[in-house]
C-alpha positions in Angstrom: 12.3 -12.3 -12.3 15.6 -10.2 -12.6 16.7 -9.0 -9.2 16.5 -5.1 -8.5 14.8 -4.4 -11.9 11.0 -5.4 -11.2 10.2 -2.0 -9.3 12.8 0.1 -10.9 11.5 -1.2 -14.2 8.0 -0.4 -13.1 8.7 3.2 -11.9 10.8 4.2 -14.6 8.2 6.1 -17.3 7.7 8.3 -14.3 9.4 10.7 -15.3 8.0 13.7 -13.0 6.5 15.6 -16.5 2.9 15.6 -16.8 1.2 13.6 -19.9 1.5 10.0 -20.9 3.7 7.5 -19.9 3.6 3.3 -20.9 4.2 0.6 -18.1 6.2 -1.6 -20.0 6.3 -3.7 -16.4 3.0 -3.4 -15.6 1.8 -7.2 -16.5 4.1 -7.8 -13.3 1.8 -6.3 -11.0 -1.8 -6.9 -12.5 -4.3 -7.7 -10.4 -7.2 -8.8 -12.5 -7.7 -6.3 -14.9 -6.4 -3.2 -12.8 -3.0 -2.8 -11.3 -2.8 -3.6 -7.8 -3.5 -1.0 -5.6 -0.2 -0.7 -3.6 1.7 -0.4 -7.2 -0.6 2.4 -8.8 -0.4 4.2 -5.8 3.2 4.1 -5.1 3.4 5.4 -9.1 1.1 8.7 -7.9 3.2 9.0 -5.1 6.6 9.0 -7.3 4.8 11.3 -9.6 4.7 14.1 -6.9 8.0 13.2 -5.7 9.7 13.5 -9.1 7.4 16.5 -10.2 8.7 18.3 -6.8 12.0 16.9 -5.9 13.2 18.2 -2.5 9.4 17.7 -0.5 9.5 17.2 3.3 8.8 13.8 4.3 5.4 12.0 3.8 3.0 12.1 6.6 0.0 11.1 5.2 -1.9 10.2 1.9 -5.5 10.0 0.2 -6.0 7.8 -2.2 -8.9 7.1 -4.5 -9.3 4.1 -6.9 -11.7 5.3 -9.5 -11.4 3.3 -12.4 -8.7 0.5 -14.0 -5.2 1.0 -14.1 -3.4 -0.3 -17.2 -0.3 0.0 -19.2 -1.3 3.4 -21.0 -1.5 6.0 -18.5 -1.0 9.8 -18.0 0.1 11.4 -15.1 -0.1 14.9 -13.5 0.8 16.4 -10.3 0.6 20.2 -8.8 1.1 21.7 -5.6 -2.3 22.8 -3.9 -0.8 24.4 -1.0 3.2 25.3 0.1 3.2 26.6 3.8 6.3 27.2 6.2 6.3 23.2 7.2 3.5 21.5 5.2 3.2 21.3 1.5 0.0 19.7 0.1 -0.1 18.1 -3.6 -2.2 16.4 -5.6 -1.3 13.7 -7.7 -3.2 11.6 -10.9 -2.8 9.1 -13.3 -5.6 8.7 -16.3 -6.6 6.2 -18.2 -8.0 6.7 -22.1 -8.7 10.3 -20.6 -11.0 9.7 -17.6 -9.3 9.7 -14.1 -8.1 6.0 -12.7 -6.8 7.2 -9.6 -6.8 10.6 -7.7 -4.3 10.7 -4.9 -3.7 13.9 -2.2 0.0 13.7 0.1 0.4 15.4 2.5 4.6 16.3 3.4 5.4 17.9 6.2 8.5 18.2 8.4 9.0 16.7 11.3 8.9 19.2 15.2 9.5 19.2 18.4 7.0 17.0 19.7 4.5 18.0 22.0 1.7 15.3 22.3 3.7 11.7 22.5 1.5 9.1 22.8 2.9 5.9 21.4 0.6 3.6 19.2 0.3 0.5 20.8 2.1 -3.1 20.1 -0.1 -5.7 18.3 -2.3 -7.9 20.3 -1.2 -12.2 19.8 1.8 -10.8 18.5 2.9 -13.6 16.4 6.8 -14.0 16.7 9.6 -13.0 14.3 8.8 -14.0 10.8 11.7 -16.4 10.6 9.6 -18.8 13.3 6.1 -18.5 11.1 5.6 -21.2 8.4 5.8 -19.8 4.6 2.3 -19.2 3.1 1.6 -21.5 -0.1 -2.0 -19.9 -1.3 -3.1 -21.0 -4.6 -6.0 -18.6 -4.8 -3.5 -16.1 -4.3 -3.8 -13.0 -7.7 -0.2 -13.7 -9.2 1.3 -10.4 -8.4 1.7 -11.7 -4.8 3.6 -14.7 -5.8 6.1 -12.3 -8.2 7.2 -9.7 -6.0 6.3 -10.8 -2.3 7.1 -13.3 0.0 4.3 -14.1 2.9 5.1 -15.7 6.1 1.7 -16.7 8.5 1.3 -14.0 11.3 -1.3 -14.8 13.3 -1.6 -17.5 15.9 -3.1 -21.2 14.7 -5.5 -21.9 16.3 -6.6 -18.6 17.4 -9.4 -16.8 16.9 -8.6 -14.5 13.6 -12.3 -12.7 13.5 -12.9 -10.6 10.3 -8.7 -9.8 9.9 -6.3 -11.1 8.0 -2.7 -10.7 8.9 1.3 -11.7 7.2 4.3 -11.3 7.4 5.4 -9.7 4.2 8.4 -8.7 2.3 9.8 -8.0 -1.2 10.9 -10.3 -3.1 13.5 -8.8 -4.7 16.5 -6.6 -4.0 15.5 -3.0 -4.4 16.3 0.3 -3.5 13.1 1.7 -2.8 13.3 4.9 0.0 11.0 3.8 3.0 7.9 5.6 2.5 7.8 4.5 -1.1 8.3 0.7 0.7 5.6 1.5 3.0 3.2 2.4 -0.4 4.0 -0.2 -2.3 3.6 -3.0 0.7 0.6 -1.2 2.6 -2.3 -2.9 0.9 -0.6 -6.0 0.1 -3.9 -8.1 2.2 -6.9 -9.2 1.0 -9.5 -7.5 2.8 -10.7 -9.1 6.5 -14.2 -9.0 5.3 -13.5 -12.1 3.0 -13.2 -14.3 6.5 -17.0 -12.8 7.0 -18.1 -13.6 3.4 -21.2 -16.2 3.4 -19.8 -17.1 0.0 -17.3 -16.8 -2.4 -17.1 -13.3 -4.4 -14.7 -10.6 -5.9 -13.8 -8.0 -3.7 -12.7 -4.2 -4.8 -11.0 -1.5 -2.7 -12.5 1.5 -3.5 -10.1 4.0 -1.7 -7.5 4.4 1.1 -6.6 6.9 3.9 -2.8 6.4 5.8 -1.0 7.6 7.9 2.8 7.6 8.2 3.9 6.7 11.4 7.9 6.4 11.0 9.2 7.7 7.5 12.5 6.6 7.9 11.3 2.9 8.5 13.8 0.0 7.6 12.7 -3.0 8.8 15.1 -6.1 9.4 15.2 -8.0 6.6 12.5 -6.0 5.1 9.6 -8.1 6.7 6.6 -6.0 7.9 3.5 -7.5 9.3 0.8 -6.5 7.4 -2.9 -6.6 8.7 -6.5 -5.9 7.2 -9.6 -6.2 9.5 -12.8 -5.5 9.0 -14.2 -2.8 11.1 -17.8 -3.5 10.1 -19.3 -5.3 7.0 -23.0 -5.0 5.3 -25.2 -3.6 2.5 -22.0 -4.7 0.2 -19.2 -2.6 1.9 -17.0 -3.1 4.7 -14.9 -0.2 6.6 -11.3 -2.0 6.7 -8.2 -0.8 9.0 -5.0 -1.2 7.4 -2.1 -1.3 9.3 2.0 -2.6 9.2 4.5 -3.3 12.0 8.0 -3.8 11.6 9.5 -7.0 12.8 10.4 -5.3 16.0 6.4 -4.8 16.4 6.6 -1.4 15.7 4.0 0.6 14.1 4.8 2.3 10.8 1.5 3.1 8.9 -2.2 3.6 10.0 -5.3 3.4 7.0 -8.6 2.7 6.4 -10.1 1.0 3.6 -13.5 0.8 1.9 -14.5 -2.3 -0.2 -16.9 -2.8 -2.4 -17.8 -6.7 -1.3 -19.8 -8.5 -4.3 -21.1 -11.8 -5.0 
């Protein structure tokens, strides 16, 4: 993989006009027979960017995973709303004319603060990535093992319950502004529900809600810990909250998940 092109590479048909665009990139970041989630959101999100230069930072963003993304796309973005500190826009990319993926961001500048009420450090908080082994998953989709490195972040030996969480970084140089880091790396874990699964089955995420906690986060090193739990699991769905730390076990973005849990 050639360092500092990967996501560059990936981003560049985004252009900011509407209509179609080609990922020539895009086999880097397949996951199955859609691109993964992190990636076709973080090209939304650079559509609205591009389309609007000059927006107020990211606060918070609504994402919905209709269909398949592939290599042959077409993008659009408007504003729905512009008022004195928060602009609203909506942003999509289609596939062979039907909608893939629907996405609503929400800028907004920051103001004096009048609630403060930080969000709490993580429970068994693991350590610094550099003193958790490398993970080495076979099973892993191959996207993972491109562009990411994992580190274990959660206690051996201890009780996980329906989460999964890593220590996660890109692998490759880049020079990706934070929030669009934050995209791209936000749903990087398979869901918690899979530690709850009587048996072995594909799993789809069928939308996701975040917030942005810090849009000027730059982790050391680039590691964030990355965690997906289950909040509860039946009938074929489970409610999953999303959430990354930086490696000073800060808090940077808050979602929630529904997957579709088959098999």
């Amino acid at each position: 993989m050639a360092s500092g092109m990967t996501i560059a590479s990936l981003l560049a048909p985004v252009t900011g006009q509407p209509g179609p665009a080609r990922l020539a990139h895009a086999a880097d970041w397949m996951q199955g027979r859609t691109l993964y989630g992190g990636a076709s959101a973080l090209i939304a999100y650079t559509m609205a960017t591009r389309a609007f230069p000059g927006l107020p930072p990211l606060r918070a963003g609504q994402i919905a995973f209709v269909a398949p993304v592939g290599e042959a796309i077409e993008l659009s973005a408007e504003i729905v709303r512009q008022g004195r500190h928060v602009t609203q826009v909506r942003s999509e990319i289609r596939c062979e004319g039907k909608v893939a993926l629907s996405a609503f961001w929400v800028f907004a500048e920051g103001r004096e603060a009048n609630a403060v009420h930080p969000s709490a450090p993580p429970e068994d908080w693991p350590g610094p990535p550099e003193e958790n082994e490398c993970v080495t998953h076979p099973f892993a989709p191959s996207f993972v093992a491109k562009n990411f490195e994992l580190r274990y972040g959660q206690r051996k030996g201890a009780a996980h319950g329906a989460a999964v969480r890593r220590w996660a970084r890109l692998t490759e140089a880049h020079d990706l502004d934070p929030v669009s880091t934050l995209v791209l790396m936000g749903d990087v874990m398979p869901p918690g529900a899979m530690r709850a699964m009587r048996r072995q089955g594909p799993i789809s995420s069928i939308n996701w809600s975040f917030t942005v906690l810090d849009p000027e986060s730059r982790s050391r090193d680039g590691w964030y810990l990355a965690e997906n739990a289950s909040q509860h699991a039946d009938a074929g769905y489970s409610s999953e909250r999303l959430r990354l730390w930086d490696a000073q076990g800060r808090q940077v973005l808050d979602g929630i998940q529904c997957v579709a849990v088959f098999g």
